[in-house]
C-alpha positions in Angstrom: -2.0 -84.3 52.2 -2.8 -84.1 48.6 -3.0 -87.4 46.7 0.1 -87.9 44.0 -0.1 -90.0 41.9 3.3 -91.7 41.4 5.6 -91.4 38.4 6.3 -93.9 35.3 9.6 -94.4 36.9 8.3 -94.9 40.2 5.5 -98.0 39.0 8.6 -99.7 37.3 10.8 -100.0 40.4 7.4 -101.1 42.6 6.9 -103.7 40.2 10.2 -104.8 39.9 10.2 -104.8 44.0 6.9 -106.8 43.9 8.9 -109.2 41.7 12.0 -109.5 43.7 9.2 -110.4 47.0 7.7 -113.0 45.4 10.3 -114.7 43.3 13.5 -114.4 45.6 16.0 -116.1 42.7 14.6 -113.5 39.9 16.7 -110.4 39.4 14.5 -108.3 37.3 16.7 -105.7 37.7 19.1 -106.7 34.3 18.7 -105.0 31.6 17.5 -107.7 29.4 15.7 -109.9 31.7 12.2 -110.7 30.5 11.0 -109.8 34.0 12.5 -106.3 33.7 10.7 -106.2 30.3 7.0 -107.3 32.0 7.9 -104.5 34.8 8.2 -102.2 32.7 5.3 -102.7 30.1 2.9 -102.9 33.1 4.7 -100.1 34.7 3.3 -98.2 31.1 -0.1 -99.2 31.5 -0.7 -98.5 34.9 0.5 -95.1 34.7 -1.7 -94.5 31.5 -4.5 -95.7 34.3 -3.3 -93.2 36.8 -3.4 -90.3 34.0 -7.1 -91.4 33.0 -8.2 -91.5 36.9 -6.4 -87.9 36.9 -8.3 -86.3 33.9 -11.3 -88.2 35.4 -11.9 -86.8 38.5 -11.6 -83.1 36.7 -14.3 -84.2 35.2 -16.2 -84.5 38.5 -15.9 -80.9 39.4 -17.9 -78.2 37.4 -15.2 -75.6 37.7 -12.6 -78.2 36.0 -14.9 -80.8 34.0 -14.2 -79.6 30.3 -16.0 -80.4 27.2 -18.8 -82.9 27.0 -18.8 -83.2 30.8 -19.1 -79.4 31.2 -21.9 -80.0 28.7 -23.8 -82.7 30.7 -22.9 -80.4 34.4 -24.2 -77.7 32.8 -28.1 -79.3 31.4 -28.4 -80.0 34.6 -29.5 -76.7 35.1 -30.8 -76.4 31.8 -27.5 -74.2 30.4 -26.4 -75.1 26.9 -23.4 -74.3 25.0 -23.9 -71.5 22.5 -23.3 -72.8 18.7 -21.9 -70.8 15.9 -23.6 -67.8 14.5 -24.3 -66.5 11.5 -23.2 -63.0 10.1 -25.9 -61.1 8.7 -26.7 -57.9 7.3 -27.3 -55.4 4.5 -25.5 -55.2 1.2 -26.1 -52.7 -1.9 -27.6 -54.0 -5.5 -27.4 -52.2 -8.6 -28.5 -53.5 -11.9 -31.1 -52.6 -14.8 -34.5 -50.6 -13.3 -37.3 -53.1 -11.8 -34.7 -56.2 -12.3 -34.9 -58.6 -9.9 -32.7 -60.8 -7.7 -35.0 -63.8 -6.2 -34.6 -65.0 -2.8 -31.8 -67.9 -2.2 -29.4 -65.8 -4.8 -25.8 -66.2 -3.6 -22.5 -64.1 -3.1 -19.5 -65.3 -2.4 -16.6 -63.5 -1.2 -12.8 -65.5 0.0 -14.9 -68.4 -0.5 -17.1 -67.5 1.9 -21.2 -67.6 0.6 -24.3 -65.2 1.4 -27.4 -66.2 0.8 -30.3 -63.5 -0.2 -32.7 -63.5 2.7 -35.8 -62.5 0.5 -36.7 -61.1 -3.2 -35.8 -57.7 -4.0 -36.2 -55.3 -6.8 -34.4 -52.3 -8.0 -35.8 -49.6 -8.2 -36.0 -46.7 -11.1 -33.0 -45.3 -10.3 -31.6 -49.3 -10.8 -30.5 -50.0 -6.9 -31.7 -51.7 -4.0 -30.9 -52.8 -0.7 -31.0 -56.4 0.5 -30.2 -58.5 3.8 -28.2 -61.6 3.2 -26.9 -64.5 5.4 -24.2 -66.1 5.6 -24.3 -70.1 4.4 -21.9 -71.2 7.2 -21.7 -69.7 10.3 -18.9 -68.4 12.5 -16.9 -64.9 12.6 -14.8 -65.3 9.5 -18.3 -64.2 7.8 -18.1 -60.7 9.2 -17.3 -57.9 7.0 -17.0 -54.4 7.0 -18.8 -52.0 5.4 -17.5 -51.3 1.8 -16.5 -54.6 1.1 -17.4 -55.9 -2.5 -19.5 -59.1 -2.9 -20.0 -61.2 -6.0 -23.0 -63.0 -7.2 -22.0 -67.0 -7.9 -24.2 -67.3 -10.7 -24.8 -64.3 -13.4 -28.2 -63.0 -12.8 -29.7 -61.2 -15.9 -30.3 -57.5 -15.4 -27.8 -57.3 -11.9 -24.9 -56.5 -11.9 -22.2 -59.1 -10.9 -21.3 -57.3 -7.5 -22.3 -55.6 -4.3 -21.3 -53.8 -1.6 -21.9 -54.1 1.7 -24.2 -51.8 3.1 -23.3 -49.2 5.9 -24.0 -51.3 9.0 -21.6 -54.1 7.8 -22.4 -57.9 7.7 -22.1 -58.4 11.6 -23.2 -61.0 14.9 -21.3 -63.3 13.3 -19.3 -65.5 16.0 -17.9 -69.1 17.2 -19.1 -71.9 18.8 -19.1 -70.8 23.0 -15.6 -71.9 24.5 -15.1 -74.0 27.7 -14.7 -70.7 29.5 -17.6 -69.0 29.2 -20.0 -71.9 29.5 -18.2 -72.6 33.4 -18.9 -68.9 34.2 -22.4 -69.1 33.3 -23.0 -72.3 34.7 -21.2 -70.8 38.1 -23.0 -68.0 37.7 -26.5 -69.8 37.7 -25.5 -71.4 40.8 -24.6 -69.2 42.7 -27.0 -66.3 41.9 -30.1 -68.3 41.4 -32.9 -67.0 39.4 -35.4 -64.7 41.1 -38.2 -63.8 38.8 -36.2 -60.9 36.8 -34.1 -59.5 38.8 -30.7 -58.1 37.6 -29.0 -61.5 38.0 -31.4 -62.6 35.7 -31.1 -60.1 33.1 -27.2 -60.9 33.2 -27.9 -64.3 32.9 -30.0 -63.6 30.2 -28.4 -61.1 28.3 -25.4 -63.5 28.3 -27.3 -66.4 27.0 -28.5 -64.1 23.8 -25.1 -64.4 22.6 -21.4 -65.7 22.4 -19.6 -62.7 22.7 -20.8 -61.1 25.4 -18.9 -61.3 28.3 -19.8 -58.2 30.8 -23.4 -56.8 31.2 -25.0 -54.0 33.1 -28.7 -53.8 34.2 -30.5 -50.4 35.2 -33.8 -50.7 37.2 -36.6 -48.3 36.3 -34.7 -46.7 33.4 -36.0 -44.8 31.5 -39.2 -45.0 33.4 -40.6 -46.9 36.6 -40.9 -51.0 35.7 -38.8 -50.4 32.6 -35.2 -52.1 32.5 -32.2 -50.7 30.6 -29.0 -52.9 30.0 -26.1 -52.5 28.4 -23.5 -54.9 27.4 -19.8 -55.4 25.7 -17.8 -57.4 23.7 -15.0 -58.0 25.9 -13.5 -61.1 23.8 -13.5 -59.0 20.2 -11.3 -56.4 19.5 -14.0 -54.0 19.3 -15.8 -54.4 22.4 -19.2 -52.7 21.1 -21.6 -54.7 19.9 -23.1 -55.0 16.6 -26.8 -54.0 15.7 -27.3 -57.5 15.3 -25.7 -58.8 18.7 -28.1 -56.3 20.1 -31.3 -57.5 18.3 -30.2 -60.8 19.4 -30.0 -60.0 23.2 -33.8 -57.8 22.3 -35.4 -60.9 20.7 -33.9 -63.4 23.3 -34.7 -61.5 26.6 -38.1 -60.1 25.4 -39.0 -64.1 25.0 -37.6 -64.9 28.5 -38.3 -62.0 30.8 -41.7 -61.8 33.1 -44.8 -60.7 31.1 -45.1 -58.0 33.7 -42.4 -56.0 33.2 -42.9 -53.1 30.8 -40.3 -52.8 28.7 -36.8 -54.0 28.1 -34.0 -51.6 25.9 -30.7 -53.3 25.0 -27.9 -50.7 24.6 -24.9 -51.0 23.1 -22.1 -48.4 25.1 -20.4 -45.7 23.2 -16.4 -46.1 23.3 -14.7 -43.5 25.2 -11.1 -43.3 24.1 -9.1 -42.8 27.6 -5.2 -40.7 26.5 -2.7 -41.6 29.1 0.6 -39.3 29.4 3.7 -41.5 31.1 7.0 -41.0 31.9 9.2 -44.6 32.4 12.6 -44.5 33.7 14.1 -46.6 32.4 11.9 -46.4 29.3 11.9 -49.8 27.3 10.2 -51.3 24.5 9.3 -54.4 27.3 8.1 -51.9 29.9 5.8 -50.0 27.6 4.3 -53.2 26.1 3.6 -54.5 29.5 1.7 -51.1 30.8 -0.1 -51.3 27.7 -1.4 -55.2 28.6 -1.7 -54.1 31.9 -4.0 -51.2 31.4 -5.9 -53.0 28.5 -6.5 -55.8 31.5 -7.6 -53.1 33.9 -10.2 -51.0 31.7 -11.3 -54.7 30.7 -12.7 -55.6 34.2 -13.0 -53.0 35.7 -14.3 -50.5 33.2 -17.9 -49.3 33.0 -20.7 -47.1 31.2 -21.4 -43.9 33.9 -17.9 -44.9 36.0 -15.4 -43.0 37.6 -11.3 -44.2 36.8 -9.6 -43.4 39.9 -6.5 -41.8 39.4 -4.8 -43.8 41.9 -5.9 -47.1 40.8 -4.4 -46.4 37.3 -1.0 -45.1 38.6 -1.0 -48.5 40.7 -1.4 -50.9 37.7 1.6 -49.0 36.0 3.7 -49.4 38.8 3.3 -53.1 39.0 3.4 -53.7 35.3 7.0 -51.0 34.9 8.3 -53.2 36.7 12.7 -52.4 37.8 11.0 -49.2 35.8 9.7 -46.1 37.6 7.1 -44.3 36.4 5.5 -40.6 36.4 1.6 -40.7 35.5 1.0 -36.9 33.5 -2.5 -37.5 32.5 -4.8 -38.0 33.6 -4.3 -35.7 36.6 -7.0 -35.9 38.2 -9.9 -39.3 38.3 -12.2 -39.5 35.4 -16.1 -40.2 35.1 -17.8 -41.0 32.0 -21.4 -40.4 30.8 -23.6 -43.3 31.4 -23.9 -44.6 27.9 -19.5 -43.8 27.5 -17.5 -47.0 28.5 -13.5 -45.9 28.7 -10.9 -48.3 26.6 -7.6 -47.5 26.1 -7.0 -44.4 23.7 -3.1 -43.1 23.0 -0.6 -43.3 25.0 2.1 -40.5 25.1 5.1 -41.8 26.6 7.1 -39.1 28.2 
């Protein structure tokens, strides 16, 4: 049977029998008896040496060792946790004709700072288009496209802001969780590496980045000894990545992957929005909300570019998530198969 390790309660009333065994006139049973008093502070610090023992041997096992010990399992195999990264991307100068703003300029924006990647100049028209970086890196540095930066320090001939350019400052993301690292470091176990096959170009593909959690590799596409993959997002709210996830996953797996093979194309999957039509008897607020989660689950795991949602399988994960509620699935009617570069998410739901 499993070990348990016994209770604060239970140490104190060993102790005290100890006690009572080797001193047959002690009674360290009263309240304030010193001996009662020792039973109990050693009662505390053994227990706090059964708890340590307990997080300890977690520690032993790669799919429970967390932190610095999932660190050391997973060098062992030369895996290492994924640090912060940087947002970058393009943002929109205007100013005086031929001005220019030097390289190392900053914006700021929510007290967040950009730094000017290289020297531009505006042209006769007085614009230009520059890449910055952000100083400190993490997600709360992505912005969308629009958005209004300001330069820290007047510049003369520039004006005092710009806005981000089309593509948005993106790629921006935090330091790898526990999570992730244990599922690549299981994964590299247990499908080990073969000279670039599709295990490795998973394996790959996730290392390029923190965000990525689900990849897809197609041999020979689009020709013989060329490899296609495509990748999501699945831990962001918008599951498709950014150009500059994807360059990350194109620089890293064109470093890594065998000189022989011809040629490697990151792609990032087009949403396709998937419109549900339910009836719920009794229809609730709680019923709806847990469909909703349940579905969003479902297309999570389960969803992929060039796929086929079976009709059935959809009408199952409602029933379990309704609940006491019954439930009529409208639409789809019938299963649904997506293009190969179209993964489904959850579009709107029409409840009946």
């Amino acid at each position: 049977m499993p070990w348990q390790s016994p209770t604060l309660t239970e140490l104190a009333d060993q102790i005290r029998a100890d006690m009572r065994g080797r001193l047959p006139d002690a009674n360290p049973a009263l309240r304030r008896a010193m001996l009662r008093v020792i039973a109990d502070v050693d009662a505390g610090a053994v227990h706090g040496l059964y708890g340590y023992l307990a997080w300890l041997a977690k520690q032993l096992i790669i799919d429970t060792a967390e932190a610095e010990w999932l660190e050391r399992w997973a060098s062992i195999w030369r895996i290492y946790r994924q640090g912060e990264v940087a947002a970058t991307g393009p943002v929109f100068i205007i100013g005086n004709p031929s001005a220019q703003l030097l390289a190392g300029e900053e914006f700021e924006k929510d007290g967040i700072r950009y730094t000017l990647d290289s020297t531009v100049t505006l042209d006769e028209s007085g614009q230009a288009i520059g890449d910055v970086t952000a100083v400190d890196a993490g997600d709360e540095a992505n912005l969308d496209a629009g958005e209004t930066l300001r330069l820290v320090r007047a510049v003369s001939g520039i004006d005092g802001e710009a806005t981000v350019g089309d593509d948005g400052l993106t790629g921006g993301a935090e330091r790898e969780r526990d999570e992730r690292l244990r599922e690549r470091l299981l994964e590299r176990i247990q499908r080990q590496p073969h000279g670039g096959n599709a295990d490795d170009y998973i394996m790959w593909v996730r290392e390029a980045h923190p965000d990525i959690t689900r990849v897809w590799v197609y041999r020979h596409k689009p020709d013989i000894g060329e490899v296609t993959v495509r990748f999501v997002c699945g831990a962001l709210d918008d599951i498709i990545p950014t150009p500059a996830v994807v360059d990350a996953v194109f620089e890293h797996v064109d470093d890594v992957r065998p000189v022989t093979a011809r040629g490697f194309y990151p792609v990032a999957p087009e949403k396709a929005p998937l419109n549900l039509a339910i009836r719920l008897t009794p229809d609730t607020a709680e019923a709806r909300s847990r469909v909703q989660t349940a579905l969003d689950d479902f297309l999570g795991q389960t969803a992929e570019p060039g796929g086929t949602l079976y009709r059935e399988q959809l009408s199952g994960v409602i029933y379990v998530a309704a609940g006491d509620s019954r439930h009529k699935l409208d639409s789809p009617s019938a299963d649904v198969t997506h293009g190969v570069n179209d993964i489904p998410v959850r579009g709107v739901i029409s409840w009946l």
